[in-house]
Phi, psi and omega in degrees: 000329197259359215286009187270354200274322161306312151317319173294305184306308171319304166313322190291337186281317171312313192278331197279337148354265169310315192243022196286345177257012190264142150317121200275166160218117206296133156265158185277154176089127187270002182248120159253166180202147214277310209268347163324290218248359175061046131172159194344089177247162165296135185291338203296330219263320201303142184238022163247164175287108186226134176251172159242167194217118176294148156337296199316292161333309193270333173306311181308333231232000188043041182253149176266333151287091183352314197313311208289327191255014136320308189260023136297351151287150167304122161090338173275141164217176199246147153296156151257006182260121152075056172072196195256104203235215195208113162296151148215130202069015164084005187264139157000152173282337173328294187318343182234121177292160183220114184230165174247135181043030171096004181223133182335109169291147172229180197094051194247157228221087192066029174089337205240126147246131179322077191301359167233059175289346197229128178289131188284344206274005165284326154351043188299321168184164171272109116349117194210107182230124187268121173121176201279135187236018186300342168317316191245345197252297218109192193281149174081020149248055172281336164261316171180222165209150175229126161249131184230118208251067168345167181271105220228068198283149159288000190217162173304116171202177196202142167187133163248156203215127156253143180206144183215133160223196157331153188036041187021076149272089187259112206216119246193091205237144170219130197230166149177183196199132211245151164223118146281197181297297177230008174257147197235195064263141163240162184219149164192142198232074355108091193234137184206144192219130163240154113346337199075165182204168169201136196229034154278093195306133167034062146231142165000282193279142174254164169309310135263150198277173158287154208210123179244142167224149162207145198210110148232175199238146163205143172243064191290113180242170163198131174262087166358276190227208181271359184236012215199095220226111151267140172231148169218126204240129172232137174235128193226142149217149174210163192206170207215117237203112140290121174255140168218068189286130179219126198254121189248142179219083186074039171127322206272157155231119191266099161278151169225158181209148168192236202206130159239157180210123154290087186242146159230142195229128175226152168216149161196137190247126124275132185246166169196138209199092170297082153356310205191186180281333208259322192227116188231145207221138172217143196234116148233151158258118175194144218240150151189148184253136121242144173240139154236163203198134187246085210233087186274153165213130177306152146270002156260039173096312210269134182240173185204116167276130173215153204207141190212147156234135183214141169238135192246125175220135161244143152178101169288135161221151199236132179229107183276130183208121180259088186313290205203186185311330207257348207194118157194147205217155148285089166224122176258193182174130206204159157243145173244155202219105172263182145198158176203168192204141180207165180264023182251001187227177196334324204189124163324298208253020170283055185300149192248131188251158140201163192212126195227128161267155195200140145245158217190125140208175196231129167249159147240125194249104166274111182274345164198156209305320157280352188261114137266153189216128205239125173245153123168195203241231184145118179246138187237115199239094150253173199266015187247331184239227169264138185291143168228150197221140188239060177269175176221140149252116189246177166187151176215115179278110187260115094041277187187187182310345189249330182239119173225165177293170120216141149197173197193149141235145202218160182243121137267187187210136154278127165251167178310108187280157193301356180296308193260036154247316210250005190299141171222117191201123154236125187301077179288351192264019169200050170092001135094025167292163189219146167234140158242150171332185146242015172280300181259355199314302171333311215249327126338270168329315178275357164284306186295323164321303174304315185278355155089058183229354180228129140016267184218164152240138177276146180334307171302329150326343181264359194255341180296163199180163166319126155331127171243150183281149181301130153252164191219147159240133175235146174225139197230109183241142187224170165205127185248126181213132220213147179186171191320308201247021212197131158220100180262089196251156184194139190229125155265109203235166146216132196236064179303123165250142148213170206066019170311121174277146187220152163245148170220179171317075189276348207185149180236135169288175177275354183257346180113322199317162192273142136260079199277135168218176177265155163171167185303108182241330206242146174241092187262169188216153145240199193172128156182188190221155210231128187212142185219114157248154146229151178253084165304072168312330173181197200273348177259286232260144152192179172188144198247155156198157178211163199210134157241081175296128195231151164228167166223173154183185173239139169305300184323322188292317165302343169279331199264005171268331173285314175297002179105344185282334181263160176220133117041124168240180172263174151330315156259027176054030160260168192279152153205155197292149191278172132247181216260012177270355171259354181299150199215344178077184112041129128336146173083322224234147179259159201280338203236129133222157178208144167241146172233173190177105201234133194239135176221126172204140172181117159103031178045057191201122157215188178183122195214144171261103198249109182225130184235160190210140157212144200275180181318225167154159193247116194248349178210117204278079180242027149285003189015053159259033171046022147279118185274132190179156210285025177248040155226178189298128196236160148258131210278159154328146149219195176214147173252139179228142187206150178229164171180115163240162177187164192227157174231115182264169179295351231220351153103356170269162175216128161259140183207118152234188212210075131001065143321093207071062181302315181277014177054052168269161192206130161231090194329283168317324220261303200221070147011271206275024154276099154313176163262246199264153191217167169205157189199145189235149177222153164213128195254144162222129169266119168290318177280309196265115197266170141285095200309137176296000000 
């Protein structure tokens, strides 16, 4: 079970050997970052597309929420189902890890986690790396990865933070951080309550609900020696959600009100040990639960629960080793041990297991004073399914000091998560459809058959069958071109997915109700380019815009328009053949976004202005040839204008207020969770650390 953990630890020992007299060699460039290559690099040296998102940035742009300065990024937009989760490349939020230190958020709900469960007030910067990173992550990193690298300051400092807004929106941070000789602690603390809001006339239910969070963080080092450093990092969050649901069924409307409650627990003890200057080994351990629970009563009486658990345990060890100037690598290795139980699958007290072993390495070669060239791979032996293996290549050229190159192609992979094996659910307040797993869907269907409870079977029954994991090939061609005042960047991506899981129709009850299940249906794709410009005018003034062009599709869906089979309706509601100029791809996604952003700081005073646009998107198939295309319901275009100014005093206070949706856009249907115009004033005291005069 342990032997991939074991291997690694073998090498390391071998190579701290091999290389104890040899010279290290220092990187270039002062912004690093962790999560491209799972260690310490220059941002100037990556040779995948990673972006970064500054402290400074999410204080400025005034957000509290992961949710909020995500989507004010190029090519990311947030979902709105089952919470707030993040496209990225046009792929599902399923496709993107979301790690806290390098290690996995898990709760996650129909594939999308809730970015905003999580406070930005911790927060030294994001990591944001695009395209399949399954070589080094594992499964769900297949669009990319976004890592949020708390704040671990090295020095003494003590500060609270307050913020009050629209819809008695509150939000209350206390952080600090003590160093000795040889102990580090950062403590940081958080609580935020809105009210809620609805932008629904003289209705119930709010768009968002009212909502209480606390949220803390602890950090603990000790440095052993001078080669030899542990820590241990705890994270707890919880929420706490007034439900006021109302459900329409053949006509009727079924109110419901209750409590839903959220927690999530993360922990991980790291060792870590420089052999030497050339060889360093890190071992971690780390554990994390979520539970969440649901608890409604009708207004005829009727309750309803509903409780999902997931355990997560991990431990891995990574052995970094630098052969000589030109060559150094990676290679680790780990096992994971999951379960999760829910009152949505077969049986409650029924834990559901997987067990996953993995090895993983990396090389980087600079084959010439401009050429770097970066490989490697990732083997993954889980027990539920078929092994999958994951390599990547990148490579980056620099032009001269001002222009460099980039490209890379990579296989990421998904594997089937426990909804979509083990759900066993039926909506009784909405007509009473059931999803089932693909594990039991068969076994299941044919019992209710035998007992004279099913309709019809749909052609896809027949088709169920074991889950295979989704594979993806991506490819990324970039180019950079950077000088005092001008950074200018642009990515070409593309994205073959196949075995994409879908779920679908299988089976009609004998009263009409729906029988929904899963399986490998789709061979889908995305493509577009990706473009950032920024402009330093002078030590006050700058200003940025990025832009995304995006296309999708599913190929099945595009062969069968080209052969003649789907068809249509006219103006007049007669049937005609579609043509392949009306395909429109993939749902949800927009063809156009662009963002802007003009900035003034000077004297410890700024104020920047922010306007995002995303062009239409296609949301209801109501020609019902079950092809999204253009006679079917788009959600319009709109643009967000958001403001923000604030000062900072020598005396270690800071004030900051803010505009949020300035043009009161509101869309009921499309985008729930937009409020219309918002406004919010915050006040900061750093106690130990002033501001220089």
């Amino acid at each position: 079970m342990m032997k991939w953990i074991l291997l690694s630890a073998v090498l390391s020992c071998i190579f701290s050997t091999t290389l104890a007299q040899q010279d290290t060699l220092q990187g270039n460039g002062s912004i690093t970052v962790f999560t491209a290559t799972k260690t310490e690099r220059a941002l100037s040296n990556i040779a995948v597309p990673v972006q970064i998102i500054s402290q400074k940035t999410i204080q400025q742009a005034g957000s509290l929420r992961l949710s909020d300065i995500l989507s004010e990024q190029t090519g990311l937009f947030m979902t709105n189902g089952f919470g707030t989760g993040v496209s990225m490349q046009g792929l599902n939020p399923d496709y993107t890890l979301i790690l806290i230190d390098g290690e996995p958020l898990i709760g996650r709900t129909s594939g999308v986690l809730d970015l905003k469960r999580i406070t930005v007030g911790n927060i030294k910067q994001i990591e944001i790396v695009r395209g399949p990173s399954s070589s080094l992550y594992g499964s769900e990193a297949m669009a990319g990865v976004i890592n949020i690298i708390t704040d671990k300051s090295r020095k003494n400092t003590l500060g609270i933070s307050t913020r009050y807004g629209t819809y008695n929106t509150a939000d209350f941070s206390v952080k600090g951080s003590i160093r000795t000789n040889r102990i580090n602690y950062q403590g940081f603390g958080n609580f935020y309550r809105t009210d809620g809001f609805s932008i629904r006339p003289n209705s119930r239910e709010r768009s968002v609900a009212p909502i209480e969070r606390f949220t803390q963080q602890h950090n603990l080092g000790f440095r052993l020696s001078d080669r030899t450093n542990i820590s241990l990092n705890i994270r707890h969050n919880s929420e706490t959600i007034k439900n006021n649901i109302t459900v329409i069924n053949n006509g009727n409307s079924i109110n419901s009100i209750g409590v839903e409650k959220n927690e999530d627990l993360n922990a991980t003890l790291q060792l870590a040990h420089k052999f030497n200057e050339r060889v360093k080994n890190t071992t971690r351990l780390y554990g994390t639960q979520f539970n969440s629970s649901q608890e409604l009563i009708s207004d005829n009486g009727v309750p309803y629960l509903d409780a999902f658990k997931q355990q997560f345990a991990r431990i891995e060890n990574q052995t970094d080793v630098q052969v000589n100037n030109k060559l150094e690598f990676n290679i680790g290795g780990g096992y994971i041990h999951e379960t999760a139980n829910s009152t949505r699958y077969d049986n409650s007290t029924s834990i559901k297991t997987n067990r996953i072993g993995y090895i993983y390495g990396q090389s980087e070669w600079r084959a010439l004073k401009k050429l770097t060239l970066i490989g490697g791979a990732r083997y993954d032996n889980n027990e539920l399914f078929a092994a999958a293996f994951s390599p990547k290549l990148a490579l980056q050229y620099k032009i001269n000091k001002k222009i460099s190159l980039k490209a890379s192609i990579g296989r990421g992979f998904k594997a089937p998560d426990f909804r979509q094996l083990y759900l066993n659910f039926t909506n009784t307040a909405a007509g009473s459809y059931s999803v089932f797993g693909s594990v039991e869907a068969q076994k299941i269907i044919n019992e209710l058959n035998r007992i004279g409870q099913i309709n019809s079977l749909e052609p896809s029954f027949y088709q169920l069958s074991n889950l295979q994991p989704e594979f993806s090939t991506g490819i990324n061609l970039g180019a950079n071109y950077q000088n005092e005042q001008w950074h200018i960047s642009a990515n070409i991506f593309r994205n073959n997915i196949e075995n994409l899981i879908d779920s679908r129709l299988v089976a009609y009850k004998t009263g009409g109700a729906q029988i929904f299940s899963y399986l490998n249906v789709k061979n889908a794709f995305t493509q577009g380019i990706e473009t950032d410009i920024k402009y330093r005018y002078n030590s006050q003034w700058s200003f940025s815009a990025g832009y995304q062009f995006l296309l999708t599709g599913d190929q099945s869906e595009i062969n069968a328009i080209k052969d003649g089979k789907v068809f249509t309706r006219d103006q007049n509601g007669f049937s005609r053949k579609m043509n392949q100029s009306e395909y429109v791809g993939l749902p949800n996604r927009s063809k156009h976004m662009a963002n802007l952003k003009l900035q003034y700081d000077h004297q410890n005073f700024f104020i920047n202005t922010r306007a995002l646009y995303r062009s239409r998107w296609a949301t209801t198939d109501t020609d019902g040839n079950g092809i999204f295309n253009t006679n079917d319901a788009f959600a319009k275009g709109y643009i967000q204008l958001n403001m923000a100014v604030g000062q900072s005093f020598n005396n270690g206070l800071s004030v900051q207020a803010g505009v949020d949706n300035i043009l009161n856009y509101t869309d009921v249907l499309n985008l729930p969770n937009l409020p219309g115009r918002t406004y919010y004033l915050s006040i900061s005291y750093n106690f130990l650390n002033k501001n220089p005069k």
